[in-house]
C-alpha positions as CSV (number, residue, x, y, z in Angstrom):
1,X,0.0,0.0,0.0
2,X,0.8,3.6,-0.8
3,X,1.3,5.3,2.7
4,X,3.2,8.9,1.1
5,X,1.2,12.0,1.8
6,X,-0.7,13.3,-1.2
7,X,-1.1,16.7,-2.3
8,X,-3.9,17.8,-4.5
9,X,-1.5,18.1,-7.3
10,X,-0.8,14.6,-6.8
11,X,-4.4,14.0,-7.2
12,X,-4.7,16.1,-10.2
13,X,-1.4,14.1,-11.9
14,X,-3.1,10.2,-10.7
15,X,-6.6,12.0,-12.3
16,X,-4.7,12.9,-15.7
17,X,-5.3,16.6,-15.4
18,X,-2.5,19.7,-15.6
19,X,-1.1,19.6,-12.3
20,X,0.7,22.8,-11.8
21,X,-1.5,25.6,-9.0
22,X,-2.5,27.6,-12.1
23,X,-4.5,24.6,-13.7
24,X,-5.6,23.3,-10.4
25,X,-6.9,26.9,-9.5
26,X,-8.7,27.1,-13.0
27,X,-10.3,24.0,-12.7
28,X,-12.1,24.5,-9.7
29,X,-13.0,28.1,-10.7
30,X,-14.4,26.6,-13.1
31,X,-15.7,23.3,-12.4
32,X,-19.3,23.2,-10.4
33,X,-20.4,20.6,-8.6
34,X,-24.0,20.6,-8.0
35,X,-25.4,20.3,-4.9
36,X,-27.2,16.8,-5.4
37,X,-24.2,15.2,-7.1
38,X,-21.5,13.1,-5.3
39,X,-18.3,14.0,-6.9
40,X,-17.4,10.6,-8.4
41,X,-20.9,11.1,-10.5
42,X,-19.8,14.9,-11.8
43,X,-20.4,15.1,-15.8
44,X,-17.0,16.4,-16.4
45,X,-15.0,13.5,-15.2
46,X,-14.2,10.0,-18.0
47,X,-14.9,6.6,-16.5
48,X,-11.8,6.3,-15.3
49,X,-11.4,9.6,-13.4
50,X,-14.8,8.7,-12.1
51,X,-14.0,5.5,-11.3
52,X,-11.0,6.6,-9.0
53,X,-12.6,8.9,-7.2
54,X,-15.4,6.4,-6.9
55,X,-12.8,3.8,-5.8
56,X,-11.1,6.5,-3.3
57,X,-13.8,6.8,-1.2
58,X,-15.3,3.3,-1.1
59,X,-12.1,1.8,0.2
60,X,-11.0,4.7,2.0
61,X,-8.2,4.8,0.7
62,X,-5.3,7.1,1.5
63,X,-6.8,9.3,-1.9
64,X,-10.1,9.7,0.0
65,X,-9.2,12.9,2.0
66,X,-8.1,14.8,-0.6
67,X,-10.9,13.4,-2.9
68,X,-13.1,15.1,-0.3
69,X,-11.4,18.2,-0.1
70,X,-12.0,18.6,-3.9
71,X,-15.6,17.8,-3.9
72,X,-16.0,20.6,-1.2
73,X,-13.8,23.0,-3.2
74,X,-15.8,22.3,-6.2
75,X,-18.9,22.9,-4.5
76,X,-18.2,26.2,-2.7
């Protein structure tokens, strides 16, 4: 198991995405999550993005808190 400490531009470089605080920052601005909508289920994510994220927080995995930390970002 994987037990390093993640940054959310490590989660942005497992997800596939730019991972440099300039993308990062302009994703969120402007990325929405809807109020109803459990990140792993966003329209803007592929399969397989969605199927981390999905996998992340089912298993609880050391991705999960930073997964989280997303989600809220996204829906401020």
């Amino acid at each position: 198991m994987d037990t390093s400490h993640h940054t959310l531009a490590a989660l942005f470089k497992q997800l596939g995405l730019p991972d440099d605080a300039h993308s990062i920052r302009q994703f969120i601005a402007s990325h929405r999550l809807a109020a109803d909508t459990e990140l792993p289920a966003a329209p803007f994510w592929t399969e397989a993005q969605s199927e981390f994220l999905a996998e992340a927080l089912d298993d609880d995995s050391d991705w999960a808190e930073l997964v989280d930390e997303l989600a809220a970002a996204l829906s401020d």
